[in-house]
C-alpha positions in Angstrom: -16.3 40.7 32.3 -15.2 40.8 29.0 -15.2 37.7 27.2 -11.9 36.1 25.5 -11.8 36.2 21.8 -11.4 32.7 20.4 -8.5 32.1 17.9 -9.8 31.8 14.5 -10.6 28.7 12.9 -8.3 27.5 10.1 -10.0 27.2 6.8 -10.0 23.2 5.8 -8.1 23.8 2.9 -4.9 24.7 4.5 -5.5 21.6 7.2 -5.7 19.8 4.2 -2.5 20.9 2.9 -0.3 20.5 6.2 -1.8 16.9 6.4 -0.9 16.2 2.8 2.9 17.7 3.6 3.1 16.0 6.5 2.0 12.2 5.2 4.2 13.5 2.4 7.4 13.8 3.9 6.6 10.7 6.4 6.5 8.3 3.2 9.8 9.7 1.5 11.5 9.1 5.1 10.1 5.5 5.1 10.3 4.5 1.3 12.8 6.3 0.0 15.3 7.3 3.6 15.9 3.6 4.6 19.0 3.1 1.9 21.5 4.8 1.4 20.4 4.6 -2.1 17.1 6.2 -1.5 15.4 7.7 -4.6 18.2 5.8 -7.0 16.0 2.1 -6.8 13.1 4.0 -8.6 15.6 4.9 -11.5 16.7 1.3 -11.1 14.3 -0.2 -12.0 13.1 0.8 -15.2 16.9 1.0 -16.5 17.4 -2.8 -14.8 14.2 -3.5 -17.3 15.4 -1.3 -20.1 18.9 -3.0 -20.3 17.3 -6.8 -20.2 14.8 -6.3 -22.9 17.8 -4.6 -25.1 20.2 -7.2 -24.2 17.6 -9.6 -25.0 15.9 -8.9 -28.2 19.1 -6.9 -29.8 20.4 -11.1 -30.3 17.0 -12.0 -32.1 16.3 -8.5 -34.0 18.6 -6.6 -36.4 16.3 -3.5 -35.3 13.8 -2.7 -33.2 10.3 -2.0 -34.4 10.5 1.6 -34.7 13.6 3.6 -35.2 17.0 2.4 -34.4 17.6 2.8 -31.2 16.5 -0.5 -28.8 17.0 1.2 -25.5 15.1 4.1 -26.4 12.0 2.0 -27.8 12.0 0.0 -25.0 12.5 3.0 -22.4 8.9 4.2 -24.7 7.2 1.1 -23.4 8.6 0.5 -20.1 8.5 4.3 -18.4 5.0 4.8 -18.7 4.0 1.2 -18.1 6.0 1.8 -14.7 4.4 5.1 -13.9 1.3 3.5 -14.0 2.0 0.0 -12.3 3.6 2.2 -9.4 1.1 4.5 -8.5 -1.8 2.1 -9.2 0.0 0.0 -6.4 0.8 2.6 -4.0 -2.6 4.3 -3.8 -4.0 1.1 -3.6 -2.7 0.8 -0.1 -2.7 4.2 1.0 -4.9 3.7 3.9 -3.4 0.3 5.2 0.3 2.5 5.0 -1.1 5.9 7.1 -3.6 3.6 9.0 -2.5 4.9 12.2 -2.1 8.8 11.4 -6.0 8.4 10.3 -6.8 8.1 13.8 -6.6 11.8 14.4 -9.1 14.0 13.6 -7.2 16.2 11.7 -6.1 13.8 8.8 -8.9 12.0 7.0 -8.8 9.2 3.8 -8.7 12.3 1.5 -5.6 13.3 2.9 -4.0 10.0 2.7 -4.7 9.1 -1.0 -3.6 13.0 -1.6 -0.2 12.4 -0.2 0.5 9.3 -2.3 -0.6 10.6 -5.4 1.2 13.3 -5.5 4.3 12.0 -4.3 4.4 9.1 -6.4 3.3 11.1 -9.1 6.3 13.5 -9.4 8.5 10.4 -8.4 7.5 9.0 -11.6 7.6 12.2 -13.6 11.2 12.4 -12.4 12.2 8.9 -13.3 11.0 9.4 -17.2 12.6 12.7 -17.1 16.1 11.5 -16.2 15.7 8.1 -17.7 14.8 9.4 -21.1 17.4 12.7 -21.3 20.1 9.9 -19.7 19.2 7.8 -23.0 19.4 11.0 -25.6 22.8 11.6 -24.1 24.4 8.5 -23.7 23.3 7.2 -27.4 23.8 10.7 -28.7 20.1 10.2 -30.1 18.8 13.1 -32.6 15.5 13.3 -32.3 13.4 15.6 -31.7 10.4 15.4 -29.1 7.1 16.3 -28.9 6.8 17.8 -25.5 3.1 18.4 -25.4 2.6 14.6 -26.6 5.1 12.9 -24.2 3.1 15.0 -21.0 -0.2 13.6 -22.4 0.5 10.3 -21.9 2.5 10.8 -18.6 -1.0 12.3 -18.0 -2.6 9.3 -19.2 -0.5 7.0 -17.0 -1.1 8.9 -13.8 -4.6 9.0 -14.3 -5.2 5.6 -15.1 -2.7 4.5 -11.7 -4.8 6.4 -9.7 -8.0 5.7 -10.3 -7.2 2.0 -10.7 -5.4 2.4 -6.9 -8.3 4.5 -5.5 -10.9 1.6 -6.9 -8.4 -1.0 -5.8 -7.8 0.5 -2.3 -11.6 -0.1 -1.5 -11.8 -3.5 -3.3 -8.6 -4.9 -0.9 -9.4 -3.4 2.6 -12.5 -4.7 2.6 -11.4 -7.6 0.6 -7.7 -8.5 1.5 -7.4 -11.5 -0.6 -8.2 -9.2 -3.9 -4.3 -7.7 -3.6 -3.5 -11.5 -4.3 -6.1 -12.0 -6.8 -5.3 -8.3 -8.7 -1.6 -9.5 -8.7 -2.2 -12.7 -10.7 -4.3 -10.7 -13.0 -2.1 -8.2 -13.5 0.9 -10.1 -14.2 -0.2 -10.9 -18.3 -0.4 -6.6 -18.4 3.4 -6.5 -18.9 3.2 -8.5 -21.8 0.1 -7.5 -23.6 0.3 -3.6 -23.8 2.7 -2.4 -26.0 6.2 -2.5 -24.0 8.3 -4.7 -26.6 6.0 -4.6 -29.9 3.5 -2.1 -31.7 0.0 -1.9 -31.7 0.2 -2.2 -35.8 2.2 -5.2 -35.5 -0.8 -7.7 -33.8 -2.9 -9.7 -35.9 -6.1 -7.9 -36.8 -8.2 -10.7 -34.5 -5.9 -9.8 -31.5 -5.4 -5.8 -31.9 -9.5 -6.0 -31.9 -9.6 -7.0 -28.5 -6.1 -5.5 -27.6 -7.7 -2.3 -28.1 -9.5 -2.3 -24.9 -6.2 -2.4 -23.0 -5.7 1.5 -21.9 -2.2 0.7 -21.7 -1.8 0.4 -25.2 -2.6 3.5 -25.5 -0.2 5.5 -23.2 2.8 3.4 -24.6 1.6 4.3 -27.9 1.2 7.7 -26.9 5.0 8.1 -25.7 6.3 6.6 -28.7 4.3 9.4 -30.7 5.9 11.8 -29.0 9.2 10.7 -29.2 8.9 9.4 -32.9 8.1 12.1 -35.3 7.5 9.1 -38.3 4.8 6.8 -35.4 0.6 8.1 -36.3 -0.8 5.7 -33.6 -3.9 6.2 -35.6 -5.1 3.8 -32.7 -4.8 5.6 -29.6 -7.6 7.8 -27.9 -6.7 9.8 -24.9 -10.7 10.1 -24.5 -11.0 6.2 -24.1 -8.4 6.6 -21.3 -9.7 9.5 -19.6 -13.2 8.2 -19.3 -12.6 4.7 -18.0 -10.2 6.4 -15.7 -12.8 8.6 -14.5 -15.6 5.6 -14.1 -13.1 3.9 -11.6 -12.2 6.6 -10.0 -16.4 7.8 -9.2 -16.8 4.5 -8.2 -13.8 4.0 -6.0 -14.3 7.1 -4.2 -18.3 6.9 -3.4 -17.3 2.9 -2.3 -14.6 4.9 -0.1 -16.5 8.1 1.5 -19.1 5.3 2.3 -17.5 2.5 3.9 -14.1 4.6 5.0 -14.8 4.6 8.5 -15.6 0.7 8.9 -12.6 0.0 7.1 -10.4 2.0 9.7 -12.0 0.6 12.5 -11.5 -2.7 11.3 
């Protein structure tokens, strides 16, 4: 008798991708399809932040610290600040949020962190896209942008969020009480990294130490790209890049070791 040919075996690759889809499309029905509103809160929020800090410091400035515009130099600060604070958040809980989908064989960790970072990631890009050209139009701003500058430190911030989320999602599932902890630490970030002041503008004794906060970097980064006139002699992509990579190695061997305790906890 002749024997049945077996189907051919998928390549992992393209399991990969329908798992990544499919946790994809699950977390824009549940985050995003609940409201009516939908995707409109993530554009909310950073033009709820941008009009506070304008409001706010437009009474106590004549100006803001660089160029003329206070919604746009606040929009410099507070975009990638968000971008970062976002993703770093979301990946963080990745596995508690597709938890049950990781029961089946056919979707692993990988795929859950993949679906959230790239989700979140063009979320975000889309949010400073239309934030930033609904600033340009409304004020009637002439500047003129440095593309390739303002993608670096979008870059920046999604690297940074996800390596800090991938690190982070190890540290709170086996830890829960660290998403606590990491929230009170966390709160002094929006303050200290370059959202409503410039790098420059610190006292020498502070910007030394200052300097070792990544996120002064990508702010400062944005504003080079959207000010011609701003050097941010300061900033260094590199420093970024490699503390981003460090947490991301060490969140990931942490995960591929203890993944499976972690689910069946």
């Amino acid at each position: 008798m002749q024997k049945e040919l077996s189907a051919p075996q998928k390549p992992r690759s393209y399991k990969m991708a329908r798992a990544v889809s499919a946790l994809m499309l699950r977390e824009m029905s549940t985050t995003y399809g609940r409201t009516n509103f939908g995707y409109l809160w993530a554009i909310l929020e950073p033009v709820a932040g941008i009009v506070l800090l304008t409001f706010v410091f437009s009474f106590a400035l004549r100006s803001p610290p660089l160029g003329t515009n206070f919604a746009l130099f606040y929009a410099s600060g507070i975009l990638p600040f968000l971008a970062y604070t976002e993703l770093s958040n979301k990946v963080a809980t990745s596995l508690r949020f597709s938890k049950v989908l990781l029961t089946f064989p056919a979707v692993t960790y990988v795929d859950a962190l993949l679906g959230r970072i790239l989700l979140n990631a063009i979320t975000q890009v889309m949010v400073i896209v239309v934030v930033l050209s609904a600033l340009l139009s409304m004020y009637r701003i002439d500047v003129i942008l440095d593309y390739p500058a303002i993608l670096l430190s979008i870059a920046m911030a999604i690297t940074l969020g996800v390596s800090v989320g991938v690190l982070n999602c190890f540290i709170l599932s086996m830890f829960p009480v660290w998403e606590r902890i990491w929230a009170i630490l966390n709160r002094p970030m929006f303050f200290v990294s370059g959202i409503f002041f410039l790098f420059e503008d610190t006292p020498s004794n502070f910007s030394a130490i200052m300097w070792y906060n990544p996120l002064i970097h990508i702010t400062g980064q944005m504003r080079r790209g959207i000010y011609q006139t701003y050097p941010g002699d300061y900033i260094s992509p590199l420093y970024v890049f490699s503390l981003s990579g460090l947490f991301l190695a060490v969140g990931m061997v942490f995960l591929s070791r203890y993944h499976r305790k972690i689910l069946n906890e």
